[in-house]
C-alpha positions as a printed NumPy array, in Angstrom:
array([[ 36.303, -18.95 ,  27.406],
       [ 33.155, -19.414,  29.733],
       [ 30.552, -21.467,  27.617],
       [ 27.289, -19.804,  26.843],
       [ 25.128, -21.985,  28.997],
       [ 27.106, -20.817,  32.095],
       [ 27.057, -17.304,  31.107],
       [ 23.158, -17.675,  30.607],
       [ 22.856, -19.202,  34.193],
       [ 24.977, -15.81 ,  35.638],
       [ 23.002, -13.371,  34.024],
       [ 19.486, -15.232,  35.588],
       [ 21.19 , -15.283,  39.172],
       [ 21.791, -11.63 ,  38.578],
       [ 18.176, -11.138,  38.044],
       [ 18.683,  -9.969,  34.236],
       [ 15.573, -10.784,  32.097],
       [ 17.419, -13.488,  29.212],
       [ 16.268, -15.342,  26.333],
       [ 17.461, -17.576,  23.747],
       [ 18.238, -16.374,  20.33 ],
       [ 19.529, -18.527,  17.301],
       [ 22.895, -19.946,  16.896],
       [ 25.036, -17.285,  15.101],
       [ 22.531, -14.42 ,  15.47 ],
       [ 21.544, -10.984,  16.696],
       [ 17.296, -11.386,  15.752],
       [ 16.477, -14.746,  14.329],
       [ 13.873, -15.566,  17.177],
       [ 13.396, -18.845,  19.467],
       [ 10.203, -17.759,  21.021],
       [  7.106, -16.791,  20.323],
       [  7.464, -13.52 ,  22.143],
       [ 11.021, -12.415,  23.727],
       [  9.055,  -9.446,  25.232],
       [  6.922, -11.485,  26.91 ],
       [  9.011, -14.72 ,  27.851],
       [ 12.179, -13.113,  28.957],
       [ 12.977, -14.134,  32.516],
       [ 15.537, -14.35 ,  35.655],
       [ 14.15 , -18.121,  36.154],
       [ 16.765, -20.339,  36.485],
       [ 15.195, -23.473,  35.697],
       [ 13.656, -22.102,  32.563],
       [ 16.797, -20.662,  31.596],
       [ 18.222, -24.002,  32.268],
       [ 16.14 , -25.725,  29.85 ],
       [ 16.669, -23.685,  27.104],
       [ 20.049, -23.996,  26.972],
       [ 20.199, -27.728,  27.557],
       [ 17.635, -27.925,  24.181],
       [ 20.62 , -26.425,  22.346],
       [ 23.819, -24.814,  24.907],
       [ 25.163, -22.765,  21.309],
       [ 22.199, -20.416,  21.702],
       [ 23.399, -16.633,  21.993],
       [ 21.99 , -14.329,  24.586],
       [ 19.37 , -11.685,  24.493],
       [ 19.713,  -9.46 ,  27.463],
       [ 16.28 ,  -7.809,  27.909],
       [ 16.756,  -3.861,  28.409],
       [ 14.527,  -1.539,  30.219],
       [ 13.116,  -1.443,  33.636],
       [ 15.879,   0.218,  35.133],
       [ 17.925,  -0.762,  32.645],
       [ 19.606,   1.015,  29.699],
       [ 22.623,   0.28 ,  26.954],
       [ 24.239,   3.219,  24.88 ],
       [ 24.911,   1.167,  21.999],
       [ 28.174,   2.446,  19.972],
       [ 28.631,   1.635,  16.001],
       [ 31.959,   1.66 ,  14.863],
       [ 31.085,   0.089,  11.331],
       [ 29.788,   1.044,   7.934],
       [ 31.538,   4.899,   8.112],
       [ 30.459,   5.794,  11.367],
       [ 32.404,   6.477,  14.39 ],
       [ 30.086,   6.17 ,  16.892],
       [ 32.97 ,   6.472,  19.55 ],
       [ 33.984,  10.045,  17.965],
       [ 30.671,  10.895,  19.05 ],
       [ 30.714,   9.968,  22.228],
       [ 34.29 ,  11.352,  23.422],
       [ 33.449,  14.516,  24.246],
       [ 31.067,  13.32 ,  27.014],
       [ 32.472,  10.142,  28.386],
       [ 34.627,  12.353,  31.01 ],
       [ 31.33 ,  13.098,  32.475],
       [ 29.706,   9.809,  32.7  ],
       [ 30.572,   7.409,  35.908],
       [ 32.402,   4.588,  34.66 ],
       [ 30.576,   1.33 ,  34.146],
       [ 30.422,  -2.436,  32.658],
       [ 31.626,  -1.885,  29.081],
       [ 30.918,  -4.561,  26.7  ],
       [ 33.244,  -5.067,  22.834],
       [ 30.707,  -5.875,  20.233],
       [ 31.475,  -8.432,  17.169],
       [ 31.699,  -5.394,  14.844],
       [ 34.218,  -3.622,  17.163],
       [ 31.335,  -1.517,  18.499],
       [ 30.867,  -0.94 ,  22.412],
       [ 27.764,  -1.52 ,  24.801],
       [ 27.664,   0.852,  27.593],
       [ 25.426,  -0.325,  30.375],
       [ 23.58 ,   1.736,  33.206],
       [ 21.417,   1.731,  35.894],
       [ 18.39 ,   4.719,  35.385],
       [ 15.619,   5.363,  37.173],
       [ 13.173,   6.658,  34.952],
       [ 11.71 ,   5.698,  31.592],
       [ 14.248,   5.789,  28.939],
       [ 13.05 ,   4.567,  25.3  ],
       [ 14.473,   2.965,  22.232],
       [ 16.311,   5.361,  20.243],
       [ 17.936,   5.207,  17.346],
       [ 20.745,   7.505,  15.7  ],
       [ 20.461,   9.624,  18.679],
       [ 23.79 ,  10.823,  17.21 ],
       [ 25.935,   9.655,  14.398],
       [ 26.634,   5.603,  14.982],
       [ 24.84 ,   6.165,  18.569],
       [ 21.859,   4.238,  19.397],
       [ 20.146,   3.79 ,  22.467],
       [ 18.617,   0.223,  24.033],
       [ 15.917,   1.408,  27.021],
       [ 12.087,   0.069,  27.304],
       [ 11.425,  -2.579,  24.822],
       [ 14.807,  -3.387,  23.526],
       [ 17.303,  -6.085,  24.042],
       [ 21.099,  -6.318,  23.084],
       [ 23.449,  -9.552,  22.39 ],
       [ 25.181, -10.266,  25.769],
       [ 28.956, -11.626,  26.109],
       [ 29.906, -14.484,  25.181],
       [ 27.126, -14.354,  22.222],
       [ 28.796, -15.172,  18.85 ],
       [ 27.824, -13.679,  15.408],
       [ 29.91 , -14.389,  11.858],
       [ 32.115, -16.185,  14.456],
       [ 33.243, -13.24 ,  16.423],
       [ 32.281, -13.131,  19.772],
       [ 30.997, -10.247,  22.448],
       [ 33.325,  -9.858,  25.032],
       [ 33.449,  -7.947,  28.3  ],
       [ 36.092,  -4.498,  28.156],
       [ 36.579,  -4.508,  32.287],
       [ 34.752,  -6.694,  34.885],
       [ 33.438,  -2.638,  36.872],
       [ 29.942,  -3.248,  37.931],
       [ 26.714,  -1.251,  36.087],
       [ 26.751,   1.617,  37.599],
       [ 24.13 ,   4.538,  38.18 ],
       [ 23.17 ,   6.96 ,  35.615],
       [ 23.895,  10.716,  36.56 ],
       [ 22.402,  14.244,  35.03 ],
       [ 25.263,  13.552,  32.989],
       [ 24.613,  10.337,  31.353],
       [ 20.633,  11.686,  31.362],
       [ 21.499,  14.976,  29.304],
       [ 22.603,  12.994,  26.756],
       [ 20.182,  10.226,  26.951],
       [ 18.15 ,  13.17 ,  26.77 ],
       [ 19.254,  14.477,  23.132],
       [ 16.43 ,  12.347,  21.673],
       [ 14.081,  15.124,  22.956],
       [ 16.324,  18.239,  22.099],
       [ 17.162,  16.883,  18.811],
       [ 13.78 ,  16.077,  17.632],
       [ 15.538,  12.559,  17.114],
       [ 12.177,  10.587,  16.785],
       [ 12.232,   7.484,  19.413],
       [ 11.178,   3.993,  18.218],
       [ 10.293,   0.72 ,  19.877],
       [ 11.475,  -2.386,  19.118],
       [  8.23 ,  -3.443,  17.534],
       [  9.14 ,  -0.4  ,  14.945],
       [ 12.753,  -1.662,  14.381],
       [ 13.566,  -3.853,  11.66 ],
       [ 15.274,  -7.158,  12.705],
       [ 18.469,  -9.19 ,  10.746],
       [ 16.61 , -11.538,   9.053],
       [ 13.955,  -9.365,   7.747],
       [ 16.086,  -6.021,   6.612],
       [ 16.56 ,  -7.343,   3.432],
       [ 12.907,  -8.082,   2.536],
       [ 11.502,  -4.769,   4.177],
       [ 13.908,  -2.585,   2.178],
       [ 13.116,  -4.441,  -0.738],
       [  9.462,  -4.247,  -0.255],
       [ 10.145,  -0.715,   0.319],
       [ 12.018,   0.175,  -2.92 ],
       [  9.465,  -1.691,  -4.953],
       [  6.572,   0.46 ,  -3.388],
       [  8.558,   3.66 ,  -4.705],
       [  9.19 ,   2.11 ,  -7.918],
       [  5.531,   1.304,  -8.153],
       [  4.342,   5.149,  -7.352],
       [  6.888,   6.849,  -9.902],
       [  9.411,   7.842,  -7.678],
       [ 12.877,   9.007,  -9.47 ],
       [ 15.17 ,   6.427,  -9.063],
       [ 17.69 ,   8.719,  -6.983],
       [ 15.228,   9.332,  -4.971],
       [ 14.461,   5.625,  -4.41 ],
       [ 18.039,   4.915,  -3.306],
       [ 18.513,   7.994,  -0.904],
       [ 15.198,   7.015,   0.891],
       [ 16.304,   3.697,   1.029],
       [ 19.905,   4.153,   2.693],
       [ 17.839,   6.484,   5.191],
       [ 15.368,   3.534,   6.398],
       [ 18.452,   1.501,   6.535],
       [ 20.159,   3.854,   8.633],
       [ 17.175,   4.793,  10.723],
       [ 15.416,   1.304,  11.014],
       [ 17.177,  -1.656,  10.329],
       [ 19.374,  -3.17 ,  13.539],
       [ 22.333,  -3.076,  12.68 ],
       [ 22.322,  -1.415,  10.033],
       [ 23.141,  -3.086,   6.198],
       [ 26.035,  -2.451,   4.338],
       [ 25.875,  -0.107,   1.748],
       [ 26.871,  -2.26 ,  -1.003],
       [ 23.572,  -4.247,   0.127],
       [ 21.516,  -1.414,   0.162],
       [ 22.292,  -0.442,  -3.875],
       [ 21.895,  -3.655,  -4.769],
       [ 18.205,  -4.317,  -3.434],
       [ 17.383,  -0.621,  -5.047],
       [ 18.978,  -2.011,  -8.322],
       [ 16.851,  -5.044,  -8.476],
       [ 13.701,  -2.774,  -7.594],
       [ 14.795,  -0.417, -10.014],
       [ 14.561,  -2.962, -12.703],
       [ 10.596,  -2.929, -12.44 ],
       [  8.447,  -0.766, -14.978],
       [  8.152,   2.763, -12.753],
       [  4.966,   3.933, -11.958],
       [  3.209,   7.426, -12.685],
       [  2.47 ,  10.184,  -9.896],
       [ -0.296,  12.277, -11.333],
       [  0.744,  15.9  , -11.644],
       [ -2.249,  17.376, -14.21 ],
       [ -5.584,  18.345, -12.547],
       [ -8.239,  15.825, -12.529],
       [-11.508,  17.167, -13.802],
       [-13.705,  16.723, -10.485],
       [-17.413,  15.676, -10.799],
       [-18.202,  13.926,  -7.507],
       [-20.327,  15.245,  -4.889],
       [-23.521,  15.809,  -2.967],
       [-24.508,  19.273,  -3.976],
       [-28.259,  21.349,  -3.324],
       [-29.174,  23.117,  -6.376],
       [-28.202,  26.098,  -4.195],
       [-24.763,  25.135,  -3.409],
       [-24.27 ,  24.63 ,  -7.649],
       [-25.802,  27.833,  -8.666],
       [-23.927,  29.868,  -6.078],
       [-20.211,  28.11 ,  -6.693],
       [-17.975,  29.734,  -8.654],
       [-16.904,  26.818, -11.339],
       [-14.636,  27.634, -13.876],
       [-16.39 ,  25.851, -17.003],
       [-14.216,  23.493, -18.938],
       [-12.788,  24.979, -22.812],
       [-13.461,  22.868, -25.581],
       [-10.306,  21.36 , -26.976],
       [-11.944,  22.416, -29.949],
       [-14.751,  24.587, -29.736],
       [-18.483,  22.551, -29.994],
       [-16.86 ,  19.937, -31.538],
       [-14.46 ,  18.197, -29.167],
       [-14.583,  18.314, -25.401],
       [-12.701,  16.706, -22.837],
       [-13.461,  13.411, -22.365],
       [-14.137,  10.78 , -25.241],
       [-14.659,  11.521, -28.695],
       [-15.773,   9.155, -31.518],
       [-15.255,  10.265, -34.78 ],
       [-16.705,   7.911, -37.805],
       [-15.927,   7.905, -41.511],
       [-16.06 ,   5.049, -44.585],
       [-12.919,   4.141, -46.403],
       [-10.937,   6.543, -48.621],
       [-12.805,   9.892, -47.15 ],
       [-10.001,  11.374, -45.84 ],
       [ -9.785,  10.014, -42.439],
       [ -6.524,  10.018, -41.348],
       [ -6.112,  13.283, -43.369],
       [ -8.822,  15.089, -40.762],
       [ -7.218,  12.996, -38.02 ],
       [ -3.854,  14.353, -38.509],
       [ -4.71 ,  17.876, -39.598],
       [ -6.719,  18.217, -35.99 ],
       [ -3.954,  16.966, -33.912],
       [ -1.738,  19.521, -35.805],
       [ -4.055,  22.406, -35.667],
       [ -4.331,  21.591, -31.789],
       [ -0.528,  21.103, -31.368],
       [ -0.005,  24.793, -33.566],
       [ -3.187,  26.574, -31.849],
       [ -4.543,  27.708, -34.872],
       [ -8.039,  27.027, -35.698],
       [ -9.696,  24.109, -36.926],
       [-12.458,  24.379, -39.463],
       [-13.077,  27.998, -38.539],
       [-12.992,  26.593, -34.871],
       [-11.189,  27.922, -31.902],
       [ -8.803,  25.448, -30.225],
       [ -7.104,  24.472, -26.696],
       [ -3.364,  24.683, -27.841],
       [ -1.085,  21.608, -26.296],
       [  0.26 ,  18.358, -27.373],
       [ -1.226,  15.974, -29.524],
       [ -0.446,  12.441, -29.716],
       [ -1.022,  10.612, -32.885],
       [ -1.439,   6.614, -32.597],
       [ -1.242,   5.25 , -35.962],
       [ -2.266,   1.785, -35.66 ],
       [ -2.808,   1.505, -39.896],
       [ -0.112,   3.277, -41.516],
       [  3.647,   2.624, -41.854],
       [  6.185,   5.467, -41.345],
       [  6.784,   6.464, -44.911],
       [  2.925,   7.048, -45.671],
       [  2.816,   9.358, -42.38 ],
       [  5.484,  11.139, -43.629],
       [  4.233,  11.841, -47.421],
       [  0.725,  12.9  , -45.664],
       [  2.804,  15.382, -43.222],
       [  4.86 ,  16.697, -46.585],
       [  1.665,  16.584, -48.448],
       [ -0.285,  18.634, -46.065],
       [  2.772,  21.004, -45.312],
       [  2.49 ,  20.399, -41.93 ],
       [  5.306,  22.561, -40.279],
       [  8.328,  20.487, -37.945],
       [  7.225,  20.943, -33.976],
       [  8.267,  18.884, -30.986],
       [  4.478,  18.621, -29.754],
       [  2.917,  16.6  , -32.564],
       [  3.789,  13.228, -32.079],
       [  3.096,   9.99 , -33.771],
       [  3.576,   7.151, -32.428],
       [  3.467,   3.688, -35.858],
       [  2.2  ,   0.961, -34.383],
       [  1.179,  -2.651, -34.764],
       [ -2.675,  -3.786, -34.331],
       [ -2.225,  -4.636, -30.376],
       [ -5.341,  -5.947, -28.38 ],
       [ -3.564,  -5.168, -25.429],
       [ -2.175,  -1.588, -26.125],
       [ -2.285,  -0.13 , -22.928],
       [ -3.433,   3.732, -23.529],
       [ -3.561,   4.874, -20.004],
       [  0.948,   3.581, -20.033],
       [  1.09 ,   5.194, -23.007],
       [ -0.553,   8.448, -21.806],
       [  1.621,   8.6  , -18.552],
       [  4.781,   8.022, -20.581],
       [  3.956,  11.19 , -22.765],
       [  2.748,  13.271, -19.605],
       [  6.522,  12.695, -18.072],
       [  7.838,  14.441, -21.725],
       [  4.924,  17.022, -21.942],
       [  2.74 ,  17.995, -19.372],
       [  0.315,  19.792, -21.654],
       [ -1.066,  16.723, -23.662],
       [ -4.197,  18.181, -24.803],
       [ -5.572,  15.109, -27.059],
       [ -4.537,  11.897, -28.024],
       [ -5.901,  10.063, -31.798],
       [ -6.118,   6.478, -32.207],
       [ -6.442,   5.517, -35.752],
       [ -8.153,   3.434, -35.54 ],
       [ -9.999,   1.957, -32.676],
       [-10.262,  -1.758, -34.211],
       [ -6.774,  -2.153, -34.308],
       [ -6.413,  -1.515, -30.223],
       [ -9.993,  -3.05 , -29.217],
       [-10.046,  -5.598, -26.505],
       [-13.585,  -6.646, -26.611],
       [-14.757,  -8.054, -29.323],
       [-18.754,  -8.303, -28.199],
       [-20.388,  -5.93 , -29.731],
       [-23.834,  -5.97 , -27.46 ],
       [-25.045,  -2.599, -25.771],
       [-23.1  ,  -3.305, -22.074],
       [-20.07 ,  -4.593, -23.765],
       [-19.23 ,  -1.632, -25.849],
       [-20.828,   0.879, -23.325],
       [-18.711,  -0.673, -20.896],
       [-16.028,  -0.155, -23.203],
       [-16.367,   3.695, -24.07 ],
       [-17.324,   4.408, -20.713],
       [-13.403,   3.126, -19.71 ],
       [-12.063,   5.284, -22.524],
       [-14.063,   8.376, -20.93 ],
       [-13.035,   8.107, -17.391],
       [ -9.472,   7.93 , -18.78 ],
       [ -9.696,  11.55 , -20.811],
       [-11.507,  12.921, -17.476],
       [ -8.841,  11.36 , -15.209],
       [ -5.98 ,  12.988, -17.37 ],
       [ -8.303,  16.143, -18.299],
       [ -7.775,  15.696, -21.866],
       [ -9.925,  14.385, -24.955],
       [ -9.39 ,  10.961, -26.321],
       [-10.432,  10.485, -30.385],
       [-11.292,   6.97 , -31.546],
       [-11.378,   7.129, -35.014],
       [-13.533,   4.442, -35.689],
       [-15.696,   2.166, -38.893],
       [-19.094,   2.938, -39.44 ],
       [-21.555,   0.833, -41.345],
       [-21.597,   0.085, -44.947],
       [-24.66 ,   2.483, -45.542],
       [-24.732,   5.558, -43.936],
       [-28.486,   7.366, -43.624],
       [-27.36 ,  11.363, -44.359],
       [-30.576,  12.184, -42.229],
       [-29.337,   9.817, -39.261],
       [-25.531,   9.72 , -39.859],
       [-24.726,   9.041, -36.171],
       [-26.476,   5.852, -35.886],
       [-24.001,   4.399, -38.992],
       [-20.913,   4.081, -35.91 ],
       [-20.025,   0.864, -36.36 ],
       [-21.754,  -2.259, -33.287],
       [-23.994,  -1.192, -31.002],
       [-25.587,   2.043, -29.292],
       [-23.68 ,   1.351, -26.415],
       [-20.147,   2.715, -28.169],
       [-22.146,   5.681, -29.058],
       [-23.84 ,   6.279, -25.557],
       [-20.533,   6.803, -23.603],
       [-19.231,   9.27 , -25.781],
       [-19.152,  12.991, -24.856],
       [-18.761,  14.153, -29.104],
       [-19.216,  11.71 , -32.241],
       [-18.69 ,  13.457, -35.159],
       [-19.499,  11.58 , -38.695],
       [-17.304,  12.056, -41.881],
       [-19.41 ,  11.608, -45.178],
       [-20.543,  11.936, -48.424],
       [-23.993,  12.417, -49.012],
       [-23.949,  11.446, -52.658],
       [-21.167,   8.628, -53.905],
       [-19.554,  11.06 , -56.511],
       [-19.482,  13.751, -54.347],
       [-16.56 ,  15.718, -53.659],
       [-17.47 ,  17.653, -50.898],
       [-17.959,  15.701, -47.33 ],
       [-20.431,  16.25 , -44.825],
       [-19.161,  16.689, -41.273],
       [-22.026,  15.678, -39.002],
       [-21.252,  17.042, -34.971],
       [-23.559,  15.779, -31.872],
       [-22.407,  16.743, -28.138],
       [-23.624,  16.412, -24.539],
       [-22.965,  19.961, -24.561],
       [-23.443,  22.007, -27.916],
       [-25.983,  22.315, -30.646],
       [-25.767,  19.631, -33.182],
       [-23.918,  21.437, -36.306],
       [-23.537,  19.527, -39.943],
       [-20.242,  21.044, -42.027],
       [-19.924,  20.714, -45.618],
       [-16.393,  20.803, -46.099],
       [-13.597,  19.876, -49.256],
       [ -9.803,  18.983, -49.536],
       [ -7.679,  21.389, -51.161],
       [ -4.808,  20.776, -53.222],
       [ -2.971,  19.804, -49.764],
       [ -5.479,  17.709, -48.912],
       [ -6.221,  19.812, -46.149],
       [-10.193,  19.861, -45.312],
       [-11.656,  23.398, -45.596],
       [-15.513,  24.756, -45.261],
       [-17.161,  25.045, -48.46 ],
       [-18.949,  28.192, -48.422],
       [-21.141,  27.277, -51.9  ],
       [-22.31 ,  23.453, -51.292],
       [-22.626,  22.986, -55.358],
       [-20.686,  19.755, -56.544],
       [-20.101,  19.145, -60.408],
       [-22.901,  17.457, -62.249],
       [-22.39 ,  14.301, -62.892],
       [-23.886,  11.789, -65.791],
       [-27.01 ,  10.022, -64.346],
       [-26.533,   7.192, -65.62 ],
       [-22.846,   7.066, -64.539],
       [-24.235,   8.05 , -60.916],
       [-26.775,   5.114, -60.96 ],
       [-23.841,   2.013, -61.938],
       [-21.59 ,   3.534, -59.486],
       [-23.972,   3.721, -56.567],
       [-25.026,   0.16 , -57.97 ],
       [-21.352,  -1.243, -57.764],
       [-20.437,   0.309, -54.602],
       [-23.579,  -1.432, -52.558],
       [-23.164,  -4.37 , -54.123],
       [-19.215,  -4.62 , -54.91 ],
       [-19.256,  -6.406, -58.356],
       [-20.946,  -6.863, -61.296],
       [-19.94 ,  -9.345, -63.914],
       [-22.498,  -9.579, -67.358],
       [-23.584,  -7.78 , -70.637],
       [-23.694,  -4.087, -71.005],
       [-27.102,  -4.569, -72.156],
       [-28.22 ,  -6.249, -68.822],
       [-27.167,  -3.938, -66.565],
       [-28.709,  -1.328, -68.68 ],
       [-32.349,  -2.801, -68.473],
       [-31.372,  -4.158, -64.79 ],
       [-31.054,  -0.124, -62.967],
       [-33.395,   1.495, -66.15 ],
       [-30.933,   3.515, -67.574],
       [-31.941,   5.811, -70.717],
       [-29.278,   4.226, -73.086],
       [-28.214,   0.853, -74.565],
       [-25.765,  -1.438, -73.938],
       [-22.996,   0.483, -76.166],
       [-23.664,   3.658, -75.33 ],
       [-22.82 ,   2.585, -71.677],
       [-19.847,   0.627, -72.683],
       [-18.501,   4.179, -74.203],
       [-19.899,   6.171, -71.574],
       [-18.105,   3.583, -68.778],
       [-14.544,   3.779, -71.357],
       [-14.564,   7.26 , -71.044],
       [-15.108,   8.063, -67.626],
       [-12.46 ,   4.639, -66.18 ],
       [-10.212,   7.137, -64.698],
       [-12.971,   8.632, -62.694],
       [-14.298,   5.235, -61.815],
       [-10.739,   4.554, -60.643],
       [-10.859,   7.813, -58.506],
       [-13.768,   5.874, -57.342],
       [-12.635,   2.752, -56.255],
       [-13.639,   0.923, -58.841],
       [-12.191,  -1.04 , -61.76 ],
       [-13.676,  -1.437, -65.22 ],
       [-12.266,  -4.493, -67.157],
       [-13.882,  -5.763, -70.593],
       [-13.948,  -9.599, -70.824],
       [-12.284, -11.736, -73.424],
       [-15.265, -12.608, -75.719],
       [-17.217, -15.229, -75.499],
       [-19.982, -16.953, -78.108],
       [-22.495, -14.852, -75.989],
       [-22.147, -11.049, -76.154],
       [-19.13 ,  -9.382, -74.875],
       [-18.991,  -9.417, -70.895],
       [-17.682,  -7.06 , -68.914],
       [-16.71 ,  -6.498, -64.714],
       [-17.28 ,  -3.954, -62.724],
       [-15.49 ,  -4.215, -59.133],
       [-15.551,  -1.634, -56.078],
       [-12.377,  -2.058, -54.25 ],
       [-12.833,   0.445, -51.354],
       [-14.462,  -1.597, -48.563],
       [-13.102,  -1.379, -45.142],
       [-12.42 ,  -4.032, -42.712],
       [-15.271,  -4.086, -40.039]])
């Protein structure tokens, strides 16, 4: 067997443009630039191959030269292929591949291009390409010549097929667009991980992938190679392709150009009360919250009206970040809530990192009709814990650019402060203005009196009349509109220590003291009877009533309001 130095030397005295590739290798480079140091020079040729005499062989292609290269590996039968025309080409220098392929080289005189799968295992080496030349060893298997015939002229024969590239709408590609051994692996990779990334289905991934191998990588990769780099891309978390409409808000428009288009105005989710985009909705402890939270998300997800209010029928996600399973499913039982695949509620642990926008994309691959999605509450998922104006505004702002980007509403249920002003109930939201300022609806659950048992439901939008609701729970504990606003009369005095206790959580002392301290118009035992009678209503009320063991001083007694909520 000749030794690859000599072989190199032949090839240069023959005027073939050569250069050195690594030992055992078809790409791995030894030059900067093959394309642009390939040469016929004999004492540069010499010189590489005394720095190491194992380099293989790249034969430069092109410029009157061209190689029909012939795959016989991986399923294809690139010879099959060629059969039926090979009794119409001139015969020619025919070179055995390592894989058991065949190089079939010509002579052309015209511009022939790199082309790959011009037919099934078929490739073609023109302008810009290069193949392994005899002796050139890869996996230890050398190329070897078939017959010793020189290269012989290309005829309309060999050109008609060359040709195919055209007729087949086979598109042509350069080397510089071919994907080396060496750097297959990593591209496909790369490749499959980009897929991943946008949300592709994973079938899809792989079929794409075995196509770039196919079409791009030289030689091709096994396909045992190919699944696995689509497995290990597969194992990243899959991305989301956005299929709802985006509400669209950007632009340079004239006056003109708005009054004249014809824009189909946005419905309410729920009419004047909740728009797409953010909503904020604000009550104290033990008003019903999570009641109102869940009986909107259920009216929404049934399409019947809420409050008297028209609604945007779809999905509604529920994200319970306070209760635990069992008390979601005594409110659902309590509130007769019928069973339906699009009300969902997602129990959850207080996360600072919840991502909403995942969560959101996750339930948009299920149900494409998501219509509103409830966080109860908003502390329990809140990454910023400043609580100046560009903080939080910051912070709602996010949250609203989400809802528009998914064209949906988002509810934070949210605290509010320990006093709420019934003639300014928006301003009780809990931190700063900012929270408040990039919200499209707030609405404000309350009571305007302690004892009350009716709620006010205070509504403010960008884009409706401000509207104050005086509504009750029934028997369900389902919140309806209270047509007569008249609450039961309650003792005065009784209103006064309640409204005492609950502002200033406990009170420990005399009967007698706390009579003269809030001016009541009775005495110490008269309010010890009038507190004995009415403890179950003080316990409706959040508040325990406990006589004290006595004492040499008068008989003590403690008054505690249990119903704050965590701020």
């Amino acid at each position: 067997m000749k030794s690859l130095q000599s072989e190199a030397l032949i090839y240069a005295q023959n005027h073939f443009k050569i250069f050195p590739l690594k030992v055992n290798s078809k790409s791995e480079q030894v030059l900067k630039s093959w394309k642009e140091e390939a040469v016929d020079d004999i004492d540069q040729v010499t010189k590489w191959w005394n720095n190491n005499p194992l380099y293989n062989i790249g034969l430069k292609t092109g410029n009157g030269l061209v190689v029909i290269d012939v795959d016989c590996k991986n399923g294809k039968n690139g010879m099959e292929q060629l059969k039926p025309f090979l009794a119409n080409f001139p015969k020619t220098r025919i070179a055995k591949t390592c894989n058991g392929g065949y190089h079939l080289y010509y002579k052309v005189n015209r511009e022939v291009r790199n082309s790959i799968a011009l037919m099934e295992g078929i490739d073609v080496r023109g302008d810009g390409g290069y193949v392994l030349a005899p002796p050139s060893v890869v996996d230890d298997k050398s190329y070897a010549w078939v017959n010793n015939l020189p290269i012989a002229e290309a005829n309309d024969a060999v050109y008609d097929f060359l040709s195919k590239t055209k007729k087949d709408t086979t598109k042509s590609l350069d080397d510089c667009c071919l994907i080396q051994e060496g750097k297959r692996n990593d591209y496909l990779f790369k490749m499959a991980c980009y897929l991943q990334k946008k949300g592709f289905h994973d079938e899809s991934i792989r079929l794409c992938i075995a196509k770039e191998n196919e079409k791009r990588c030289y030689p091709s990769l096994e396909m045992k190679e190919v699944n696995s780099i689509c497995s290990s891309a597969l194992n990243y978390d899959k991305g989301f392709i956005q299929t709802k409409r985006e509400v669209e808000y950007g632009g340079r428009f004239t006056a003109k150009e708005l009054l004249s288009s014809d824009i189909k105005e946005e419905q309410d989710i729920v009419e004047d009360m909740i728009p797409i985009g953010l909503t904020l909705i604000g009550a104290p402890q033990k008003t019903g919250k999570t009641f109102f939270g869940l009986q909107l998300a259920d009216a929404i997800a049934s399409g019947k009206k809420f409050l008297g209010k028209n609604v945007k029928q779809g999905t509604a996600l529920y994200l319970a970040f306070e209760d635990h399973k069992n008390k979601i499913q005594k409110r659902l039982k309590t509130m007769k809530i019928e069973e339906k695949d699009n009300l969902v509620v997602d129990v959850l642990k207080s996360d600072n990192y919840f991502d909403l926008e995942k969560r959101i994309q996750k339930e948009l691959e299920i149900n494409k009709d998501l219509r509103v999605v409830v966080v109860d509450t908003f502390a329990k998922m809140r990454r910023n814990k400043d609580r100046d104006y560009d903080s939080e505004y910051s912070e709602s702002t996010l949250y609203h650019e989400l809802a528009f980007k998914y064209n949906l509403s988002i509810i934070l249920i949210t605290h509010v402060k320990k006093e709420i002003d019934p003639n300014h109930p928006f301003d009780s939201i809990y931190g700063s203005r900012g929270i408040i300022a990039g919200a499209d609806s707030i609405i404000v659950l309350f009571k305007r009196n302690f004892l009350s048992k009716n709620r006010q439901l205070a509504i403010q939008g960008k884009d409706f009349p401000e509207e104050e609701l005086t509504i009750c729970q029934n028997e369900m504990c389902l919140f309806e509109i209270v047509e007569n606003d008249f609450d039961e009369q309650i003792d005065e005095n009784l209103s006064k220590v309640i409204n005492f206790i609950v502002r200033n959580k406990v009170y420990e002392g005399s009967h007698e003291t706390l009579c003269s301290k809030l001016s009541l118009k009775l005495r110490g035992k008269g309010l010890q009877i009038l507190l004995t009678k009415n403890k179950d209503f003080l316990k409706d009320s959040f508040i325990t009533y406990e006589i004290l063991p006595r004492t040499n001083k008068a008989r003590l007694m403690r008054l505690v309001y249990e119903g704050d909520e965590e701020t």
